[in-house]
C-alpha positions in Angstrom: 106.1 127.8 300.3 104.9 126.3 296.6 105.5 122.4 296.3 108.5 121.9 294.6 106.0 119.7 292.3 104.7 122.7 290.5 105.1 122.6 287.0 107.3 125.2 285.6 106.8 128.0 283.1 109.2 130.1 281.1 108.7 133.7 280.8 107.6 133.3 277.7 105.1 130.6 278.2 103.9 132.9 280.6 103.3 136.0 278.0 101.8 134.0 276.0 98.5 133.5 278.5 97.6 137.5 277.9 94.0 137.4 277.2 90.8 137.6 278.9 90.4 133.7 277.8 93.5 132.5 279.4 95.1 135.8 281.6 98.3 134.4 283.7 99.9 136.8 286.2 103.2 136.6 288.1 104.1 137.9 291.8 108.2 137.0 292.1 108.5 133.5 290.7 104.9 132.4 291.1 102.7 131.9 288.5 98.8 132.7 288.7 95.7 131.4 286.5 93.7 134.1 287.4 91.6 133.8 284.6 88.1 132.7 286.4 88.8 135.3 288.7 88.4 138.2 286.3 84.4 138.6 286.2 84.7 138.4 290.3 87.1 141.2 290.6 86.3 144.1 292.8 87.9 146.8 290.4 86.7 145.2 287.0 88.3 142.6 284.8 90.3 144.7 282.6 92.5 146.2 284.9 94.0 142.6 285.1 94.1 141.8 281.6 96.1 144.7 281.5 98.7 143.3 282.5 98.1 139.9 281.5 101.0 137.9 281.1 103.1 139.9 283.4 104.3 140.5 286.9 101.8 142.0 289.2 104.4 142.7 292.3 104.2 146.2 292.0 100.7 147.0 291.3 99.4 144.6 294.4 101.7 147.4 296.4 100.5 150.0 295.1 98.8 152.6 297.9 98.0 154.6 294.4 95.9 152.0 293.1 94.4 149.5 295.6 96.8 147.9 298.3 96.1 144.4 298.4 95.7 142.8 302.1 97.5 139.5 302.9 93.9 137.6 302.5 94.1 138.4 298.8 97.3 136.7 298.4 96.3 133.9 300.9 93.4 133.2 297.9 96.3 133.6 295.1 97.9 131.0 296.9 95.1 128.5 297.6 93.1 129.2 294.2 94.9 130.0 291.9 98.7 129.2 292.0 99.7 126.9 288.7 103.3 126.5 289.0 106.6 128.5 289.5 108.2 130.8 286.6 111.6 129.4 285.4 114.3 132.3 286.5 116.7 134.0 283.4 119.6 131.9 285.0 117.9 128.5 285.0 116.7 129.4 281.2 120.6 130.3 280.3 121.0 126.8 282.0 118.9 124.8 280.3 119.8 126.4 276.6 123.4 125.3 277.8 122.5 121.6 278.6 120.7 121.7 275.0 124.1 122.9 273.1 126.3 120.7 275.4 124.0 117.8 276.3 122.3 115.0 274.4 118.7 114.0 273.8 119.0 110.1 275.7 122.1 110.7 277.6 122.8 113.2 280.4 123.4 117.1 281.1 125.4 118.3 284.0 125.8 114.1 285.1 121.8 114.0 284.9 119.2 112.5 283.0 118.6 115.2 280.3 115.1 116.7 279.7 114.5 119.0 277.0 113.1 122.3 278.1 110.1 122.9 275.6 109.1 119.1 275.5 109.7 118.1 279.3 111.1 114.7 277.6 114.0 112.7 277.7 113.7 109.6 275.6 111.8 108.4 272.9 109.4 106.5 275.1 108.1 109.7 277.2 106.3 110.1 273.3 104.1 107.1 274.5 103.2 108.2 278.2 99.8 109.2 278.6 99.0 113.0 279.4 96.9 114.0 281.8 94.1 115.5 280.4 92.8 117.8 283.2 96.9 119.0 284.2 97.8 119.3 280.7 94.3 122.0 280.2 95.1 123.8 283.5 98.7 124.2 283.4 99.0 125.0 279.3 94.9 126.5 278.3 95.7 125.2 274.7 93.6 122.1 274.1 91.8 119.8 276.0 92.3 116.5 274.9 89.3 115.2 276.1 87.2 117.3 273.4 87.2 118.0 270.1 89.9 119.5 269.2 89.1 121.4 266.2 85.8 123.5 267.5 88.6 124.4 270.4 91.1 125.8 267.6 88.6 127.4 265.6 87.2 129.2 268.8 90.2 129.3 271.1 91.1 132.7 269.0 95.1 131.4 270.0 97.8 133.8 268.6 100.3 132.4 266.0 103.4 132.4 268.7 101.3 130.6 271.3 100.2 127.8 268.9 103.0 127.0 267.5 104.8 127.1 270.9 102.4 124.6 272.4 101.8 122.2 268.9 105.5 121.3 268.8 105.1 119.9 272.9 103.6 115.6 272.4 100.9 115.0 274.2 100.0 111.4 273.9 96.1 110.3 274.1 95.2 107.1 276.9 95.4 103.8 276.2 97.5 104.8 273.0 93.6 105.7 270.8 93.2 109.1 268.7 92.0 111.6 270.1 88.9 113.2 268.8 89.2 115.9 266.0 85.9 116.6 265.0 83.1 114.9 267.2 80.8 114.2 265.1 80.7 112.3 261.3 83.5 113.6 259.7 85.8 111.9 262.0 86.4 108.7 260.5 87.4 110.8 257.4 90.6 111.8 259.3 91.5 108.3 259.6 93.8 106.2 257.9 95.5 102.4 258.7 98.7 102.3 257.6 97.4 99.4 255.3 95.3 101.3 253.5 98.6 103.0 251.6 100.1 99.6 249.9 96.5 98.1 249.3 95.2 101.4 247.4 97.7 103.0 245.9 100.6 100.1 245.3 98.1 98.5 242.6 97.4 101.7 240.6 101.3 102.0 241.0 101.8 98.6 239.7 99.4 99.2 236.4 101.0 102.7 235.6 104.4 101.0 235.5 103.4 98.0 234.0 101.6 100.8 231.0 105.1 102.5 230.8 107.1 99.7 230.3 105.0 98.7 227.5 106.1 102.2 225.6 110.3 101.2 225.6 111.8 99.1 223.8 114.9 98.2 226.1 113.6 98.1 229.3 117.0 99.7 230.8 114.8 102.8 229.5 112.4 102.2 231.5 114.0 101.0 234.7 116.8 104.5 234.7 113.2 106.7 234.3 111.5 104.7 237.3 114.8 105.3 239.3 115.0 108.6 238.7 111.6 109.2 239.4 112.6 107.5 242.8 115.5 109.5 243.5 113.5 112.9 242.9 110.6 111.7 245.6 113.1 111.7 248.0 113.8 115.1 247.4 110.1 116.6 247.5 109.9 114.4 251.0 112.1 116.3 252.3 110.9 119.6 250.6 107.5 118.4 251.8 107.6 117.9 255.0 110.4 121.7 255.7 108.3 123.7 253.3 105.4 122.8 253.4 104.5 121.1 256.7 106.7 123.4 258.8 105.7 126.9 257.0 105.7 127.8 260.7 107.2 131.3 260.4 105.4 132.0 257.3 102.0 130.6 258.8 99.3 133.8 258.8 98.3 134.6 262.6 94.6 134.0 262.4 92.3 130.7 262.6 92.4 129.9 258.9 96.0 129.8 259.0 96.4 128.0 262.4 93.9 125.3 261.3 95.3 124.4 257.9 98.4 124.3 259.9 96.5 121.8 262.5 95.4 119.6 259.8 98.4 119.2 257.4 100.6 118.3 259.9 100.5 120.1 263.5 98.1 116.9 264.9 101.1 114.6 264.0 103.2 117.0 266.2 101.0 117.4 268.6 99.7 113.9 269.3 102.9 112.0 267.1 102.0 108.6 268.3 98.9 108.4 267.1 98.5 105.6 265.0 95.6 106.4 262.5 97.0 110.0 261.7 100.4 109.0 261.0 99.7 108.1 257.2 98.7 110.5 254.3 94.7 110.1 254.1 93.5 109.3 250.5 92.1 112.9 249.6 95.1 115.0 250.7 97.2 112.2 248.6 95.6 113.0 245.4 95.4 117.0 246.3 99.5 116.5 246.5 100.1 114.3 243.8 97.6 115.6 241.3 100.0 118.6 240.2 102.8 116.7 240.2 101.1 114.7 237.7 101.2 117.2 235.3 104.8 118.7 236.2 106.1 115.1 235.3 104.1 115.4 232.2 105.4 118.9 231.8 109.2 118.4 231.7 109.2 115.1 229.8 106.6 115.9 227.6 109.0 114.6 224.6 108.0 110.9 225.7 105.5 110.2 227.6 105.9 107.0 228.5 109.0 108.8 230.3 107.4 111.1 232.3 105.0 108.5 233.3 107.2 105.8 234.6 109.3 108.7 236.6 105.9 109.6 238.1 105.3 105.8 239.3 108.8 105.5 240.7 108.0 108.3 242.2 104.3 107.5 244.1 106.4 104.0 244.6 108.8 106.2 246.8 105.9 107.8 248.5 104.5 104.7 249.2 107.8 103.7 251.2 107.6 107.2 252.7 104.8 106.8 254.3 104.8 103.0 256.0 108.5 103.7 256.8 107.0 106.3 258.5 104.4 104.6 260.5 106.9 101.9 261.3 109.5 104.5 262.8 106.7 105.4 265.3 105.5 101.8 265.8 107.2 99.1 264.9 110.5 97.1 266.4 113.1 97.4 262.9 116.4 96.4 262.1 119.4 98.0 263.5 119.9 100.6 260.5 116.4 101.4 260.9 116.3 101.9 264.5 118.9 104.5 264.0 116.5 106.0 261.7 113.6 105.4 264.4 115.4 107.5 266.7 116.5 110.1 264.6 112.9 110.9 263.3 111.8 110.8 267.2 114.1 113.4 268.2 112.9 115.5 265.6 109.9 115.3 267.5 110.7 115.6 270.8 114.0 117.5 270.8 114.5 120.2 267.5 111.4 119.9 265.2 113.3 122.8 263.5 116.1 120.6 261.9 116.1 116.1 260.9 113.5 116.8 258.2 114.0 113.8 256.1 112.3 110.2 257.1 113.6 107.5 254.6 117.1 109.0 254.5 119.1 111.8 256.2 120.4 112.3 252.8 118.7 115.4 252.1 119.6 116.9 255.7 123.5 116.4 255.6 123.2 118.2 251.9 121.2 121.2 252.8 122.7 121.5 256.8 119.4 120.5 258.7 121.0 117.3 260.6 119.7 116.6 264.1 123.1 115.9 265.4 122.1 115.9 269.3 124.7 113.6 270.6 127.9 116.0 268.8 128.6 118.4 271.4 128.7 121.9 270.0 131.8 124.2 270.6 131.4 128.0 270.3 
């Protein structure tokens, strides 16, 4: 009989390892890595990436084809078993305890874990994965390499990625892990510091330049306000449009990647503490176009346009440190609520709590992460 420590695999998790480069098989509700084994075996590797991803019961049995002796599953069973398949019932189950259960409480009288994540609290964000487990049990990423040589060349589909991006892993010792290997890895990243000490000086000059252009400064402040107000609405449209284009994300490398680096690391490794804040290239990428749209619809004054655009890059500013603070910092009790909100988003639904600063923009447009209101049908 399996240990009952086996990791556990939905059926889906288990389609999802359908190539010669990762080829998982099932016999009843155990689940097989047999990718080393393809070059070795007797009848040719492609008649087991044939079926890739799916149950091999039948086919071991089959006089037709090759009947397998007990020897061969003896090997299965000492080689190459990874962990047990989760039944239909025990998936119905745990979509249940995720309508019905919350994300730090209980399901069932139980501490409850989430099914994609395998976490509970807040604090499982900050335990550190095994590397070697982690590689063997998921073939997505080893976190001991570089990760982007592995994305470029792990030819991943778009399903798989995405299924495995959105599950924290956290590095050792709380460090980054590495993303390129070689020189351009300081370039991705950034202290937290480096946001107020770069950009809240030009911030300070562009609104200190606008000011000068209005005579009543009440002008100016309702502009800079404004300007404030609407940055809190491209967060949010930010970080759901942009940084989770996840069904709209091409199914190649190009599109995976881009993915990656705009904003799958922070989902992938969220507690990492030098890639939690935009770096100072992709700021001005972002903000160079709005720029111009500022400019654009207040080109009657533009003294106007300008001091929105500083309230604006002001709000961004907050944005960001809130941000890193929410992942690192002990805050007050308002924003400890907002700590835990913005965790849950990434350990529980990243589908729904896009805002950061405010859940404002969620309660307006219906994407609250409400996981402590039980849901009734």
């Amino acid at each position: 009989m399996p240990s009952k420590k086996l990791p556990t695999f939905t059926l889906a998790e288990v389609e999802a390892h359908n190539t010669g480069k990762s080829c998982y098989v099932t016999i009843g509700t155990k689940v097989y890595d047999v990718t080393e084994f393809l070059p070795d075996h007797p009848g040719g590797d492609q008649l087991i990436v044939d079926y890739a991803g799916k149950d091999i019961e039948d086919i071991m049995k089959d006089s037709v084809s090759h009947t397998h002796t007990e020897a061969a599953y003896e090997i299965l069973d000492e080689d190459f078993l990874v962990g047990l398949v989760v039944s239909e019932k025990n998936e119905a189950a745990d979509e249940n305890d995720t309508a019905n259960g919350t994300a730090n409480g209980t399901a069932n009288g139980q501490p409850y874990v989430h099914p994609r994540t395998g976490m509970a609290t807040e604090e499982d964000l900050s335990k550190d994965t095994d590397y070697s487990q982690d590689y063997k049990k998921h073939k997505f990423l080893d976190l001991g390499k570089p990760l982007f040589p592995q994305l470029w060349y792990g030819n991943f589909s778009k399903r798989f990625y995405l299924d495995q991006v959105h599950r924290p892993r956290h590095y050792k010792g709380g460090q980054s892990a590495p993303l390129f290997g070689n020189f351009l890895e300081p370039l991705s990243k950034t202290p937290w510091w480096v946001i107020p000490m770069l950009w809240l000086p030009c911030d300070a000059y562009g609104s200190f330049v606008a000011f000068q252009g209005f005579e009543n400064p009440i002008f100016f402040a309702a502009y800079w306000i404004l300007g404030f107000f609407i940055w809190s609405l491209v967060e949010y449209g930010l970080h759901r449009f942009l940084f989770h284009l996840d069904d709209y994300l091409p199914d190649n490398r190009y599109g995976i990647i881009a993915h990656f680096l705009l904003h799958g690391i922070h989902h992938y490794l969220p507690m990492d503490k030098y890639r939690l804040v935009m770096p100072p290239t992709m700021f001005l990428i972002l903000a160079t176009p709005f720029w111009y749209l500022a400019h654009t619809i207040f080109a009657y004054n533009w003294f106007a346009a300008t001091s929105v655009y500083c309230g604006g890059i002001f709000g961004y500013i907050c944005y960001d440190m809130t941000h890193y603070f929410l992942h690192h910092e002990n805050l007050p009790l308002w924003y400890k609520e907002l700590k835990k909100y913005h965790l849950e988003h990434h350990f529980l639904e990243y589908e729904l709590g896009f805002g950061v600063t405010t859940k404002f923009w969620d309660n307006v447009f219906g994407t609250t992460l409400k996981p402590n209101v039980v849901k009734t049908q």
